[in-house]
N, C-alpha and C positions, 0 to 999 in steps of 0.2 A: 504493500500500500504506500499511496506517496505520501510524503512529510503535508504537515498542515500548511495548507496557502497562506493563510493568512502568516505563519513563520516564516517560510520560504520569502514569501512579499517583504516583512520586516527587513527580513537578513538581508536580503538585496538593499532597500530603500538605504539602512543603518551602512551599509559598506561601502555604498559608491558616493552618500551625500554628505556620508562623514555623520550620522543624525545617532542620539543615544534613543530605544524604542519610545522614551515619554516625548522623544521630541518631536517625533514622527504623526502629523496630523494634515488633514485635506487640504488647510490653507497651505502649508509651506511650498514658494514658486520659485522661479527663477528669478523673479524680482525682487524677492528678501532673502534669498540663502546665493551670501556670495559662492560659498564653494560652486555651487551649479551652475555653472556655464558651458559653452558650446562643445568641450572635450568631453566633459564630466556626463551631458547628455546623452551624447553617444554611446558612451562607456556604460548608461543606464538603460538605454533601448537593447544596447549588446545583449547585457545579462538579465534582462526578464526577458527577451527572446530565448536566449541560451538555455535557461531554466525552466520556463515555459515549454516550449518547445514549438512556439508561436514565431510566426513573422509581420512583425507588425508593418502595417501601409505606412505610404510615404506622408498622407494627412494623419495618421495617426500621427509620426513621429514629431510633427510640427504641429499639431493641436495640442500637444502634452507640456504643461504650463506648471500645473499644478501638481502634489500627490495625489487628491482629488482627480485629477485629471486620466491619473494614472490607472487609478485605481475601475472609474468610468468606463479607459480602455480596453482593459482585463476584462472587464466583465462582457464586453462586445466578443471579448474570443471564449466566452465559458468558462471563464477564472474569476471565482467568485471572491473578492476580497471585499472587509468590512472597513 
């Protein structure tokens, strides 16, 4: 059976945005968390594809702003995150 999504999700988000789990919520964007920018995005579509084992569209990867955002797109591919 696979690991809990919602873990899976955390460990991702927690690793590539540098975020401790309390700090991880739908507001956090690219326009308030310096670390996220245009490398560190990549690096974040990489490994929730990677993990997933999803490819996400080229609008997904440019509509993805938010963790909120993220979380919206996941669930478009049947990854249910809370």
């Amino acid at each position: 059976m696979m690991a809990d999504v919602q873990v899976i999700f955390e460990d991702v988000i927690s690793k590539i945005l540098l975020l401790e789990n309390e700090q991880i919520n739908d507001n956090v964007s690219r326009d308030n968390l310096e670390e996220w920018d245009s490398m560190t995005h990549l690096a974040l579509i990489s490994e929730l594809e990677q993990v997933f084992d999803i490819i996400l569209s080229d609008d997904d990867v440019t509509e993805i702003k938010t963790i909120g955002d993220i979380k919206k797109t996941l669930n478009k591919y049947e990854i249910k995150v809370k």
